[in-house]
MARGU-318858 format. One record per residue: x, z, y of N, C-alpha, C, CB in turn; residue number from 1; residue in one letter. Coordinates in nm, 2 decimals. Last residue first. Glycine has a CB too. Example, Ala and Ser with C-alpha at 12.3 -4.5 7.8 and 13.67 -1.06 7.14 Angstrom:
2
1.28 0.71 -0.22 1.37 0.71 -0.11 1.29 0.79 0.00 1.41 0.57 -0.06 2 s;
1.32 0.78 -0.57 1.23 0.78 -0.45 1.32 0.78 -0.33 1.13 0.90 -0.45 1 a;
//
This chain:
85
-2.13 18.73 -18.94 -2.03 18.78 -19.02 -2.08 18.85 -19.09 -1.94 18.84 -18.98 85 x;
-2.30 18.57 -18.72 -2.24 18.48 -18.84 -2.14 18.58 -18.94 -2.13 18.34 -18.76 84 x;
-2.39 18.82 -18.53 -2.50 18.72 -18.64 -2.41 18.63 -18.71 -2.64 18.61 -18.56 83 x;
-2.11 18.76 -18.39 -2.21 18.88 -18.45 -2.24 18.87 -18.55 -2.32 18.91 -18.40 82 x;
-2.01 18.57 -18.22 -2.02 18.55 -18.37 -2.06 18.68 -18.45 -1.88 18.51 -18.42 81 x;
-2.12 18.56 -18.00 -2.24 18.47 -18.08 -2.18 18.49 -18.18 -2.28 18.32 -18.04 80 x;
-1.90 18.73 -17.86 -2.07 18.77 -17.89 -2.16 18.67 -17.99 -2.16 18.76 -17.73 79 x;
-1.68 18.63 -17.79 -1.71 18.70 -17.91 -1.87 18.72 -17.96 -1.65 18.84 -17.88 78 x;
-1.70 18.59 -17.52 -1.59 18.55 -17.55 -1.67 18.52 -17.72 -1.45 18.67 -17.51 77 x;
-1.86 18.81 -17.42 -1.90 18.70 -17.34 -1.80 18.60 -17.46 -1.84 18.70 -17.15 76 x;
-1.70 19.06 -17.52 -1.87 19.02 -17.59 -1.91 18.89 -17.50 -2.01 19.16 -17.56 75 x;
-1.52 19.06 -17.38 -1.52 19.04 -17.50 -1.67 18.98 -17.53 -1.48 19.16 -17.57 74 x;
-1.62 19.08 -17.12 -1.56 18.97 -17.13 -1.52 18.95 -17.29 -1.46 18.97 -17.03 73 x;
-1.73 19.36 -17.16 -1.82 19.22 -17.11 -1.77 19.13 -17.13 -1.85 19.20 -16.98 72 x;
-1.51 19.49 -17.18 -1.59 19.48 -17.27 -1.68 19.33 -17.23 -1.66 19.62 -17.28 71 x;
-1.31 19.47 -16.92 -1.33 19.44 -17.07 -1.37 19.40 -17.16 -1.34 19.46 -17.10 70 x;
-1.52 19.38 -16.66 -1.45 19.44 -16.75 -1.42 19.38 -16.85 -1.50 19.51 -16.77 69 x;
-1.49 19.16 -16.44 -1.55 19.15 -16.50 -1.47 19.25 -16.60 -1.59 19.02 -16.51 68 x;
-1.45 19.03 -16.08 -1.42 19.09 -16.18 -1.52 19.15 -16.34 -1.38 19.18 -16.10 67 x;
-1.44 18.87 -15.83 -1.56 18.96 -15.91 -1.45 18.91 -16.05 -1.80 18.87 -15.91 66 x;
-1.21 18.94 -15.56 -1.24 18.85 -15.68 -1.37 18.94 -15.80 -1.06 18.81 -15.77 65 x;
-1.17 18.91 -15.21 -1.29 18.95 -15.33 -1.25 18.90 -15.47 -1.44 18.87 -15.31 64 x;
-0.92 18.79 -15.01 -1.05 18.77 -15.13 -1.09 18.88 -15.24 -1.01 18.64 -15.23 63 x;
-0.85 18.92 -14.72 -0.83 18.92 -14.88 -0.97 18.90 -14.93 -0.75 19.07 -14.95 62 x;
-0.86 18.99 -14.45 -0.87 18.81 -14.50 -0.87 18.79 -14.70 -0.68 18.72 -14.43 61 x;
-0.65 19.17 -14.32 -0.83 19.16 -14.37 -0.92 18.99 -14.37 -0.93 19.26 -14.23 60 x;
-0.51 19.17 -14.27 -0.50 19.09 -14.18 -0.68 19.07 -14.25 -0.35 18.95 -14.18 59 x;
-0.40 19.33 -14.48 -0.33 19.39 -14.35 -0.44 19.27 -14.28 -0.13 19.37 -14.33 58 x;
-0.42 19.17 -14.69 -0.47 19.27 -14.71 -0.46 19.38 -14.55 -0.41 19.32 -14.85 57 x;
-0.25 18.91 -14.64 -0.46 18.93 -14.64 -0.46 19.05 -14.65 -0.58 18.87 -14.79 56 x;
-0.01 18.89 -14.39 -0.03 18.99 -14.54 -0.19 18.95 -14.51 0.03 19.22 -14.54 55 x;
0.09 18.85 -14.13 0.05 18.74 -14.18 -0.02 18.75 -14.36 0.18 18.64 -14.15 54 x;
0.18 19.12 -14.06 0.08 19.01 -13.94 0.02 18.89 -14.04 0.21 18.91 -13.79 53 x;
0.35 19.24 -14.19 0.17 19.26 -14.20 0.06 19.17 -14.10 0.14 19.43 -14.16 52 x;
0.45 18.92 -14.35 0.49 19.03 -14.30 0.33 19.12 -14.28 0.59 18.98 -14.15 51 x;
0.63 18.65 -14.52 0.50 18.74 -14.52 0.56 18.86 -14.48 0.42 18.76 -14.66 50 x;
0.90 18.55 -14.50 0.77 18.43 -14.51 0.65 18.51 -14.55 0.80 18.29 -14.66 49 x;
1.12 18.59 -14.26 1.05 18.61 -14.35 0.91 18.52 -14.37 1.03 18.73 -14.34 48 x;
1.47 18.60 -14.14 1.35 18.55 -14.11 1.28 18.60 -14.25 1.35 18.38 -14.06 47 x;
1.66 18.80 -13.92 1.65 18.75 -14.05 1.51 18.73 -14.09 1.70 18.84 -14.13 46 x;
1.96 18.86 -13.67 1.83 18.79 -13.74 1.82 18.76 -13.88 1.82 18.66 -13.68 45 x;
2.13 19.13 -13.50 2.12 19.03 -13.62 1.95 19.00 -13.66 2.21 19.10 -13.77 44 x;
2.10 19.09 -13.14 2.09 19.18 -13.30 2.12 19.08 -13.41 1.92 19.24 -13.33 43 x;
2.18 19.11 -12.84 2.22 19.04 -12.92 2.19 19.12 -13.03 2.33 18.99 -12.89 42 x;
2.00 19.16 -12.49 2.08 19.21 -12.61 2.06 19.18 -12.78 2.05 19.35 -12.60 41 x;
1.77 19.09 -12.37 1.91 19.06 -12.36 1.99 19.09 -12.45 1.97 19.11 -12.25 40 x;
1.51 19.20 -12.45 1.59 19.28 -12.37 1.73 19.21 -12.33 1.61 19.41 -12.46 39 x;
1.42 19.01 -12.62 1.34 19.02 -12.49 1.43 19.12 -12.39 1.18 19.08 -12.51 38 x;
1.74 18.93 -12.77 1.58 18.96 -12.79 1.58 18.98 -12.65 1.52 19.09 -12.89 37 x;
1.94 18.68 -12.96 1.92 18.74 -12.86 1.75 18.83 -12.83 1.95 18.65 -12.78 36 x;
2.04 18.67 -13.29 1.94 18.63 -13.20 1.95 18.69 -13.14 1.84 18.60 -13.21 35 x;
2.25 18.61 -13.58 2.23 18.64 -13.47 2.14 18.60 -13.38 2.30 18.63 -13.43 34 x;
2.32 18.59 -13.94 2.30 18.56 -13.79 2.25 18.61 -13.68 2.25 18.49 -13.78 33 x;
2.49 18.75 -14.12 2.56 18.68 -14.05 2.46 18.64 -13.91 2.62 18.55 -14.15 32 x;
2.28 19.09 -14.28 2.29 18.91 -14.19 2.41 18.89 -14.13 2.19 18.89 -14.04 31 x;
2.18 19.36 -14.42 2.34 19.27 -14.37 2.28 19.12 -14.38 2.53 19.30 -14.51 30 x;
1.96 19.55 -14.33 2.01 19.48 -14.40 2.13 19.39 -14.34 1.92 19.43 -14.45 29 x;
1.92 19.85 -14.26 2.01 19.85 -14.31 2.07 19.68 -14.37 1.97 19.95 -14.40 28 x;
1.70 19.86 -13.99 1.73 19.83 -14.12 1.81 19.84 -14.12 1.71 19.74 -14.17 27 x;
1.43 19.88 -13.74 1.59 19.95 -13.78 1.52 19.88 -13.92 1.64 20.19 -13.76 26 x;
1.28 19.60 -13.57 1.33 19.74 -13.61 1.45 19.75 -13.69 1.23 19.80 -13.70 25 x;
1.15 19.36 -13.43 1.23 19.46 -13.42 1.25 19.56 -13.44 1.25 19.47 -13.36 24 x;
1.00 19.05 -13.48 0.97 19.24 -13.46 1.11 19.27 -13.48 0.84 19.34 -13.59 23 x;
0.78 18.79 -13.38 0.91 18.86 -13.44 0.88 19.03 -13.41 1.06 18.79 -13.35 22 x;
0.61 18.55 -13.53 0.58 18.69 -13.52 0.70 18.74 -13.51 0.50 18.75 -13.64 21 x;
0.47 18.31 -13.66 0.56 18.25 -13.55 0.57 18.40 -13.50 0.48 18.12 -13.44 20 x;
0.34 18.28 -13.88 0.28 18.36 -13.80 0.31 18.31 -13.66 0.31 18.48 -13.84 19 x;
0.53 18.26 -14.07 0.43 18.20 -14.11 0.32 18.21 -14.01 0.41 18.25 -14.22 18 x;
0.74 18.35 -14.04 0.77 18.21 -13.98 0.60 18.17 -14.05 0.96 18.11 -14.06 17 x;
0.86 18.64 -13.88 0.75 18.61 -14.02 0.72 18.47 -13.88 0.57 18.79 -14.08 16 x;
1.14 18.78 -13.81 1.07 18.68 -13.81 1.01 18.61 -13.92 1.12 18.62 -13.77 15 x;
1.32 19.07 -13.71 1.30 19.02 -13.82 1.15 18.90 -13.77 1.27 19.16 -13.95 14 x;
1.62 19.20 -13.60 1.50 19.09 -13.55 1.47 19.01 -13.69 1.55 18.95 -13.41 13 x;
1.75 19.50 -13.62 1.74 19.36 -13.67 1.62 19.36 -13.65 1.78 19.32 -13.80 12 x;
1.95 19.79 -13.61 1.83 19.72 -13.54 1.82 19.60 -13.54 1.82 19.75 -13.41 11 x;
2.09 19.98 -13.83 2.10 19.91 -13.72 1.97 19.86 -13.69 2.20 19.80 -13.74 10 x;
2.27 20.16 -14.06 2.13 20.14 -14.01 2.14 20.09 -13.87 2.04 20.27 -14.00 9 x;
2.51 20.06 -14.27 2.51 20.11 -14.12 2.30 20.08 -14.10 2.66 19.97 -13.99 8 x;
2.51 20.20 -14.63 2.53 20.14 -14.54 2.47 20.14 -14.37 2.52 20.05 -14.60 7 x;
2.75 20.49 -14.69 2.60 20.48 -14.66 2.63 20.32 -14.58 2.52 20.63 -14.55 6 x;
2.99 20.59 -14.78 2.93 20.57 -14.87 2.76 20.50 -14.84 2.94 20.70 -14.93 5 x;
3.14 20.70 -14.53 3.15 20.56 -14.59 3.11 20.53 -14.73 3.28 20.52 -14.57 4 x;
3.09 21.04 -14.60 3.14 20.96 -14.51 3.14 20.84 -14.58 3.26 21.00 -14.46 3 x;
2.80 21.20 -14.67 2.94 21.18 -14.71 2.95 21.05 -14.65 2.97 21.19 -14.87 2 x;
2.61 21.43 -14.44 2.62 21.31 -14.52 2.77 21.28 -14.55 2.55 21.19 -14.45 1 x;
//
């Protein structure tokens, strides 16, 4: 890899505030703040407002929506002016 072209991959406390959910993994992203974790040891923090803890489609909570093609919805829309043209 070419030297000081990459930013640093580090280990950041990320917090889904919708959940009250923290997690800890590698990222590249740059934070000023700071939080201590279950180990003692100080990472950068950065909070979030959807993660897979708190995602419907991860948390199997996602709505259904009935759907209705195209066509159907033309001819729902369109259909009575058939007989007038």
């Amino acid at each position: 890899m070419k030297e000081g072209i990459h930013p640093e991959y580090r280990k950041v406390i990320f917090h889904d505030t919708s959940v009250n959910k923290y997690f800890l993994i590698g990222s590249t992203l740059q934070t000023d703040r700071k939080m201590t974790w279950e180990d003692g040891k100080e990472y950068p923090y950065m909070t979030l407002d959807i993660s897979s803890e708190s995602h419907p489609f991860y948390t199997g909570e996602q709505r259904v929506v009935s759907s209705e093609g195209r066509v159907a919805n033309f001819n729902r829309r369109f259909g009575a002016l058939k007989g007038k043209v």
